[in-house]
DSSP file (Angstrom, degrees, kcal/mol; ACC not computed):
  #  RESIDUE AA STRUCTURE BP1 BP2  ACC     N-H-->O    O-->H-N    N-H-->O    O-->H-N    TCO  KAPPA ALPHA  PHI   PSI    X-CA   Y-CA   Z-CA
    1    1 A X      >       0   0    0      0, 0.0     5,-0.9     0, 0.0     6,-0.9   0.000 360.0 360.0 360.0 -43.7  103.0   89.4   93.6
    2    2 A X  T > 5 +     0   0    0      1,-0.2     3,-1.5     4,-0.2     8,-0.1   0.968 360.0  57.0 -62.2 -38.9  102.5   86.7   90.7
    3    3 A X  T 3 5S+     0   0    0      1,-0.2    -1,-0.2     2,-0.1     7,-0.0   0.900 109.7  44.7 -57.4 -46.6  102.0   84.1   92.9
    4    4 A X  T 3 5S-     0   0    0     -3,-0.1    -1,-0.2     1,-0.0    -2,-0.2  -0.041 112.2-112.0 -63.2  -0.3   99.3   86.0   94.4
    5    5 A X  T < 5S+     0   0    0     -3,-1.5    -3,-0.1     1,-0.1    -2,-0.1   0.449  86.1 118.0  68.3 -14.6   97.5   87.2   91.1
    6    6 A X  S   <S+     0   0    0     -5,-0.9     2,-0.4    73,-0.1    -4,-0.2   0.873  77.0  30.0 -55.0 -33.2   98.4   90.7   91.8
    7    7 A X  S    S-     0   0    0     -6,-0.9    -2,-0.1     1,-0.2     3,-0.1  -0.811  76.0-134.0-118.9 149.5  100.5   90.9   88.5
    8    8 A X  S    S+     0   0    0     -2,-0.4     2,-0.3     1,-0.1    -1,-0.2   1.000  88.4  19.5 -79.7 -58.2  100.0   89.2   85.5
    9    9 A X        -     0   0    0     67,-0.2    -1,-0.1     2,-0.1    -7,-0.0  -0.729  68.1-141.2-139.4 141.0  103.4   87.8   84.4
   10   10 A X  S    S+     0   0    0     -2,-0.3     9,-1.1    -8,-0.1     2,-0.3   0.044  77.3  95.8 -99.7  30.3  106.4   87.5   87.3
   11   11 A X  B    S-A   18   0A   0      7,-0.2     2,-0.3    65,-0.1     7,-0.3  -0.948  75.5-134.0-120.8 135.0  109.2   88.6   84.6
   12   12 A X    >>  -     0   0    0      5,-1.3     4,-1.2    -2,-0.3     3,-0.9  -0.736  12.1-129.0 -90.6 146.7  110.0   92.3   84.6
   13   13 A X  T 34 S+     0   0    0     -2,-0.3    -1,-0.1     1,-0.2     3,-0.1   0.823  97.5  76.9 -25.2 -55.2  110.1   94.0   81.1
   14   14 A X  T 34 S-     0   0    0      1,-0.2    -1,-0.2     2,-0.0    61,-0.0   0.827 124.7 -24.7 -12.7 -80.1  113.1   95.3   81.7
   15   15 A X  T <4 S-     0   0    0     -3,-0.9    -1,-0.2     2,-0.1    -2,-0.2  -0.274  86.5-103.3-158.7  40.1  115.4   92.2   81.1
   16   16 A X  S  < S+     0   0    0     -4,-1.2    -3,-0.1    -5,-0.1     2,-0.1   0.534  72.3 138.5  81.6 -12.9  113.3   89.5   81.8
   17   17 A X        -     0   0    0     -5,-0.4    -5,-1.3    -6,-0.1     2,-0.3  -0.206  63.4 -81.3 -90.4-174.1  114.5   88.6   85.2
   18   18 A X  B     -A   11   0A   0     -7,-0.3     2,-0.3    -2,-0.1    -7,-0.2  -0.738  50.1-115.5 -96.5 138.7  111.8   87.6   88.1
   19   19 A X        +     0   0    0     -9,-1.1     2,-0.3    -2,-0.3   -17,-0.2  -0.625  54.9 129.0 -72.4 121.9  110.3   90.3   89.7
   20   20 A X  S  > S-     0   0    0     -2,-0.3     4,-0.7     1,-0.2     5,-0.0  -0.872  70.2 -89.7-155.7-150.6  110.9   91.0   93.4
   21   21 A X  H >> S+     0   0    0     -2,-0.3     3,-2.4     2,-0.2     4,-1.4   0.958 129.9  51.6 -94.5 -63.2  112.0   93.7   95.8
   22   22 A X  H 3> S+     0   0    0      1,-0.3     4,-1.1     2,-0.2    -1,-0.2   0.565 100.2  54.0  -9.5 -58.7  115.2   92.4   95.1
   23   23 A X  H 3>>S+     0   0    0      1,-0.2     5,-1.7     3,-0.2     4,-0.5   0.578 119.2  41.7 -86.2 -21.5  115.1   92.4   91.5
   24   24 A X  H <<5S+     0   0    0     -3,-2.4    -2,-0.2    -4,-0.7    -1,-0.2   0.788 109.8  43.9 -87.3 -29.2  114.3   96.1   91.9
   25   25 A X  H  <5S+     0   0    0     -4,-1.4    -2,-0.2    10,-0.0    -3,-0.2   0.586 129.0  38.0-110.5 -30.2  116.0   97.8   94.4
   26   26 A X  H  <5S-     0   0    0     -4,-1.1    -3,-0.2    -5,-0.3    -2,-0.1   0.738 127.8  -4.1 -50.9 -66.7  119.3   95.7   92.7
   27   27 A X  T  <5S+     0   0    0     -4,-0.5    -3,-0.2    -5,-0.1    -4,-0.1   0.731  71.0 132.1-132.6 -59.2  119.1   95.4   89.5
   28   28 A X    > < -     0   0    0     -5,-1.7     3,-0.5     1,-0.2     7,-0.1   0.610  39.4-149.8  51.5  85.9  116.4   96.5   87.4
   29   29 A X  G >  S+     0   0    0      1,-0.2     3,-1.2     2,-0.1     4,-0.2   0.809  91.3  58.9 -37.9 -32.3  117.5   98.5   84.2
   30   30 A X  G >  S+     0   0    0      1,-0.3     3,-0.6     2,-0.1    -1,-0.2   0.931 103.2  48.8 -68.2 -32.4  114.8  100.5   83.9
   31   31 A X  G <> S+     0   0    0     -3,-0.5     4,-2.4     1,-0.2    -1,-0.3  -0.054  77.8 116.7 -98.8  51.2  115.3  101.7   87.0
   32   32 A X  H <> S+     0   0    0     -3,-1.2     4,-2.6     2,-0.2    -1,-0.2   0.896  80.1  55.4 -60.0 -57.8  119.5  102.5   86.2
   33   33 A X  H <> S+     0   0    0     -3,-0.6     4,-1.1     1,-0.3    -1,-0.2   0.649 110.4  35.3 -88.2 -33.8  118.7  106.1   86.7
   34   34 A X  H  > S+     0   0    0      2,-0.2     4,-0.9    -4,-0.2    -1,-0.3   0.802 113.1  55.9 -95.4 -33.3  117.1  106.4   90.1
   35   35 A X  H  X S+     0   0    0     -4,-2.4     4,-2.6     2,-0.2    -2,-0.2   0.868 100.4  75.9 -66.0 -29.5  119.3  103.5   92.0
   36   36 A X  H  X S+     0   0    0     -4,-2.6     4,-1.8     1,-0.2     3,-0.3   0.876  99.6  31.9  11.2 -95.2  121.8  105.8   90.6
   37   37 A X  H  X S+     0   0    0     -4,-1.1     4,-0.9     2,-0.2    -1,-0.2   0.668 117.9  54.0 -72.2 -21.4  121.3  108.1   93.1
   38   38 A X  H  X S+     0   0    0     -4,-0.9     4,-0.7     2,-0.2    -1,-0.2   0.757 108.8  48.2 -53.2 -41.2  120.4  105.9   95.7
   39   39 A X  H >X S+     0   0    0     -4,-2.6     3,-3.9    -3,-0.3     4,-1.3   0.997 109.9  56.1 -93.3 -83.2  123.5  104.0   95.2
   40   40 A X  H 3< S+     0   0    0     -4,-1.8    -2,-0.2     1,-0.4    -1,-0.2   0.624 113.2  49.5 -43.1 -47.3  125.6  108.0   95.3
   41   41 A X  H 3< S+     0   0    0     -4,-0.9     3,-0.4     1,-0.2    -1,-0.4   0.713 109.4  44.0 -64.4 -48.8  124.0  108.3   98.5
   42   42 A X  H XX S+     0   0    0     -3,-3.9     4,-2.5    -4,-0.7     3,-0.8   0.818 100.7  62.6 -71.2 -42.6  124.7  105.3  100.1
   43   43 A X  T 3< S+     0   0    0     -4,-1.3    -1,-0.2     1,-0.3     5,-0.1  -0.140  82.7  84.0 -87.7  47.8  128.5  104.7   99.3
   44   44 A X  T 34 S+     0   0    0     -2,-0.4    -1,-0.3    -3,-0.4    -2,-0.1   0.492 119.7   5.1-109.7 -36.3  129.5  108.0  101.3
   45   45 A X  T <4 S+     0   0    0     -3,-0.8     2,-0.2    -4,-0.3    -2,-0.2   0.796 134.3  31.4-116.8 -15.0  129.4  105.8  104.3
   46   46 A X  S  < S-     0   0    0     -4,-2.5    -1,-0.2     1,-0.0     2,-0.1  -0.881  79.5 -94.4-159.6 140.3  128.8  102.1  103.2
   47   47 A X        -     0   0    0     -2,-0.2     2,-0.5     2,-0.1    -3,-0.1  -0.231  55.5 -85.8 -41.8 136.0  129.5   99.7  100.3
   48   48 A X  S    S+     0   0    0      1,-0.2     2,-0.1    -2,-0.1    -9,-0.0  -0.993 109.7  41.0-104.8 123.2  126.8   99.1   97.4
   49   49 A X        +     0   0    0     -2,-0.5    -1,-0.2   -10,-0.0     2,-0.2   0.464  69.9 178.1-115.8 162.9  124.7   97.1   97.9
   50   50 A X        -     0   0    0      1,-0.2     3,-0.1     2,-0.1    -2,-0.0  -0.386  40.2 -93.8-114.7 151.5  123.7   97.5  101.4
   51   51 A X     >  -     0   0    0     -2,-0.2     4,-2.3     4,-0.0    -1,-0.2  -0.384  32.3-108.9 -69.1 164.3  120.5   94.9  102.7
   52   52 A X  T >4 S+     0   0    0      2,-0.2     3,-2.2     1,-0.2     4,-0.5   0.854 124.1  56.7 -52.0 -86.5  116.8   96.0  102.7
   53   53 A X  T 3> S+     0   0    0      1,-0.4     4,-0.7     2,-0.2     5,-0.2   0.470 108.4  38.9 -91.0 -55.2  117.3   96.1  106.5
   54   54 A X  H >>>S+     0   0    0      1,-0.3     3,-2.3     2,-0.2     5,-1.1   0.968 120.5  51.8 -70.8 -29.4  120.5   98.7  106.7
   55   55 A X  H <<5S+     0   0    0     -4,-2.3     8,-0.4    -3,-2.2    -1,-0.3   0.928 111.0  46.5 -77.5 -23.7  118.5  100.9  103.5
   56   56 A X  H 345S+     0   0    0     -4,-0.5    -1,-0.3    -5,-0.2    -2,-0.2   0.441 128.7  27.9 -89.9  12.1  115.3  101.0  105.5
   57   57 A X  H X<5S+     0   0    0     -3,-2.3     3,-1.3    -4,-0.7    -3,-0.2   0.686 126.9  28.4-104.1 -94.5  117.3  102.0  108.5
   58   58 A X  T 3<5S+     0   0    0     -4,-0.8     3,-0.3     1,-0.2    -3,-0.2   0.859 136.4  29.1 -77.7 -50.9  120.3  103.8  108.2
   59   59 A X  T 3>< +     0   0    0     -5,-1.1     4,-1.9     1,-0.2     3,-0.4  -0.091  66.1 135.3-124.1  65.2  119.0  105.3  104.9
   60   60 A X  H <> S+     0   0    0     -3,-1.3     4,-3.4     1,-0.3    -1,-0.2   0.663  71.8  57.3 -68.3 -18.8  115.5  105.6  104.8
   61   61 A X  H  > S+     0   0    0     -3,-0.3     4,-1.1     2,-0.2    -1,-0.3   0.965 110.5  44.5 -55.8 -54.7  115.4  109.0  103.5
   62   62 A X  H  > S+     0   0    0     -3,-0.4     4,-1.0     2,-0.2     3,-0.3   0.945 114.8  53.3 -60.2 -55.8  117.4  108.0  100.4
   63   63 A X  H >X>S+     0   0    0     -4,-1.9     3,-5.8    -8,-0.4     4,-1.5   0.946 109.3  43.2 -15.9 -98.7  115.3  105.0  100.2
   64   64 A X  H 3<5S+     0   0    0     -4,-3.4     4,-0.5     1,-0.3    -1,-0.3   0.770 114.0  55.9 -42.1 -17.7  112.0  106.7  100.3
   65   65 A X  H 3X5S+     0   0    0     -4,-1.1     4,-0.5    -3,-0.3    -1,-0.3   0.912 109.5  44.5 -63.0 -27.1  113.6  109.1   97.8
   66   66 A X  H <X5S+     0   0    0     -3,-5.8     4,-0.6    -4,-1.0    -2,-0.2   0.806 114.8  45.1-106.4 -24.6  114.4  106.4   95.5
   67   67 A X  H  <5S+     0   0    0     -4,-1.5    -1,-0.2     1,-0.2    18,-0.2   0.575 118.2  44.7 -79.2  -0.3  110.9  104.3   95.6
   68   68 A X  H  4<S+     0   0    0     -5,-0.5    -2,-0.2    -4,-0.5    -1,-0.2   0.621 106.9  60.5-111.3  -7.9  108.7  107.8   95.2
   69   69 A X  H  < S+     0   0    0     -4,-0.5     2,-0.5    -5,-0.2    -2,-0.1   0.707  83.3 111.9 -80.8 -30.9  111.2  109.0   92.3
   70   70 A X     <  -     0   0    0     -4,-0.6   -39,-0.1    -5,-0.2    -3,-0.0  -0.284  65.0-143.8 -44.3  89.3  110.0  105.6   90.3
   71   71 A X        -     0   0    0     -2,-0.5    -2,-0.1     1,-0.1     0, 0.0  -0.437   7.1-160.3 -51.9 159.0  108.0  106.6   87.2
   72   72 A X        +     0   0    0      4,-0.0     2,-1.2     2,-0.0     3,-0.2  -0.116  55.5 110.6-122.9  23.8  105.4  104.2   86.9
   73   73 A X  S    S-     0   0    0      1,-0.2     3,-0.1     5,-0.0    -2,-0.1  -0.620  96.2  -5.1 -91.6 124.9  104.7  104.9   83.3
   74   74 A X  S    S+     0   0    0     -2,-1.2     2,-0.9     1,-0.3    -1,-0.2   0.587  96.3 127.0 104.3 -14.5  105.8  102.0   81.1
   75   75 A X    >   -     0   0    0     -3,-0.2     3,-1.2     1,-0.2    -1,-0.3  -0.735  48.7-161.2 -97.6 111.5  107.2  100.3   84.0
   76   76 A X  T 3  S+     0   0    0     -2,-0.9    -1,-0.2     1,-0.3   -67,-0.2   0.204  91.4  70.4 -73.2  12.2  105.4   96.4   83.9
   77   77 A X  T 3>  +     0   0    0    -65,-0.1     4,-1.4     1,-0.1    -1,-0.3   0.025  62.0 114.2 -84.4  23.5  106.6   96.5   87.6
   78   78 A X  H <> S+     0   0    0     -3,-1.2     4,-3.3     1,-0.2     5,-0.4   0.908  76.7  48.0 -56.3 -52.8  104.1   99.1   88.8
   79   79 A X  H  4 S+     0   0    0      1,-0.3     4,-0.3     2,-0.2    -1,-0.2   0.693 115.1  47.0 -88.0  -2.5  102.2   96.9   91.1
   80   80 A X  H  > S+     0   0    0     -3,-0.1     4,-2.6     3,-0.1    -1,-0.3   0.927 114.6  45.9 -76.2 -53.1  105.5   95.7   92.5
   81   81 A X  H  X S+     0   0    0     -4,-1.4     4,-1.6     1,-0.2    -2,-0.2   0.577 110.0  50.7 -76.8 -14.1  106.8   99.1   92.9
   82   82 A X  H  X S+     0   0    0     -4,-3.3     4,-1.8     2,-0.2     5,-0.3   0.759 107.6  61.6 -86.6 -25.9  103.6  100.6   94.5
   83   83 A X  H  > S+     0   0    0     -5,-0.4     4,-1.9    -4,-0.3    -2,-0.2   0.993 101.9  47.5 -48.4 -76.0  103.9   97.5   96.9
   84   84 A X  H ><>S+     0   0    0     -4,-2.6     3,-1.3     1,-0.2     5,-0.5   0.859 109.7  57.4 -51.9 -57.3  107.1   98.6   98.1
   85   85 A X  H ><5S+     0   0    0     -4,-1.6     3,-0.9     1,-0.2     4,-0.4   0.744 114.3  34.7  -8.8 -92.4  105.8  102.1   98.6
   86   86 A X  H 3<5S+     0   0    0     -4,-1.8    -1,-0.2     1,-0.3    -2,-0.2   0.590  96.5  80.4 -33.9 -36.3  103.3  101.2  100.6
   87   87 A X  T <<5S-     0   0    0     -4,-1.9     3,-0.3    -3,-1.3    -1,-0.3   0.940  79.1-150.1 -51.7 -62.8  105.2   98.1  102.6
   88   88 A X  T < 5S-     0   0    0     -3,-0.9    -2,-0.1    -4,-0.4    -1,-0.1   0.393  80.1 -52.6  49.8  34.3  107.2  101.2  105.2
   89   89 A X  S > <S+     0   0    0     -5,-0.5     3,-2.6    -4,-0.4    -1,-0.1   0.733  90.7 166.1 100.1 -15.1  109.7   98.6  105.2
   90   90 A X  T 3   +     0   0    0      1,-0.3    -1,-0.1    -3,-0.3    -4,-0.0   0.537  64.4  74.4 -13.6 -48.5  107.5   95.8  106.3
   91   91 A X  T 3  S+     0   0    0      2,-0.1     2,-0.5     1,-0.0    -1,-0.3   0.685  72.2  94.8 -51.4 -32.7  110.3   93.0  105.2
   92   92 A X    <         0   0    0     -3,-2.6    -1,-0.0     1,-0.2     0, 0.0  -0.434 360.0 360.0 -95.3 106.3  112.2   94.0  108.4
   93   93 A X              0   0    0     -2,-0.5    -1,-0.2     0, 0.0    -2,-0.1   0.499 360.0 360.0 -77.5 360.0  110.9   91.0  111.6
């Protein structure tokens, strides 16, 4: 998204780290509270952490739970996290 001008700076607030789907759906701190439950959701059947591919699959409900539960107040990853909204899943060739 930085590369691309969409975001000004390619470090999330958070902690600094480079911003990607990755960095989000992984690690994030800010978002602790909502991979949380994603995470609680996942390890009933599967190890944490699972690829994009098996979360946009096998649990794409929990998945969509956990990118539309994302405040975007505060969050210097908005225009990252509205990406992935928006994406369905795109990542997956």
């Amino acid at each position: 998204m930085y590369k691309y001008i969409i975001i000004e700076s390619s470090l999330c607030s958070s902690d600094e780290d480079e911003q990607s789907v990755d960095h989000i759906l992984y690690e994030c701190k800010l978002l602790e509270h909502e991979r949380d439950r994603l995470k609680s959701a996942v390890i009933r059947s599967e190890n944490w952490s699972v690829s994009k591919d098996k979360l946009s699959i096998k649990f794409y409900k929990n998945f969509k739970e956990f990118a539309n539960s994302i405040s975007l107040d505060g969050v210097r990853c908005v225009n990252m996290i509205r990406w992935i909204r928006n994406q369905k899943c795109k990542w997956i060739r």
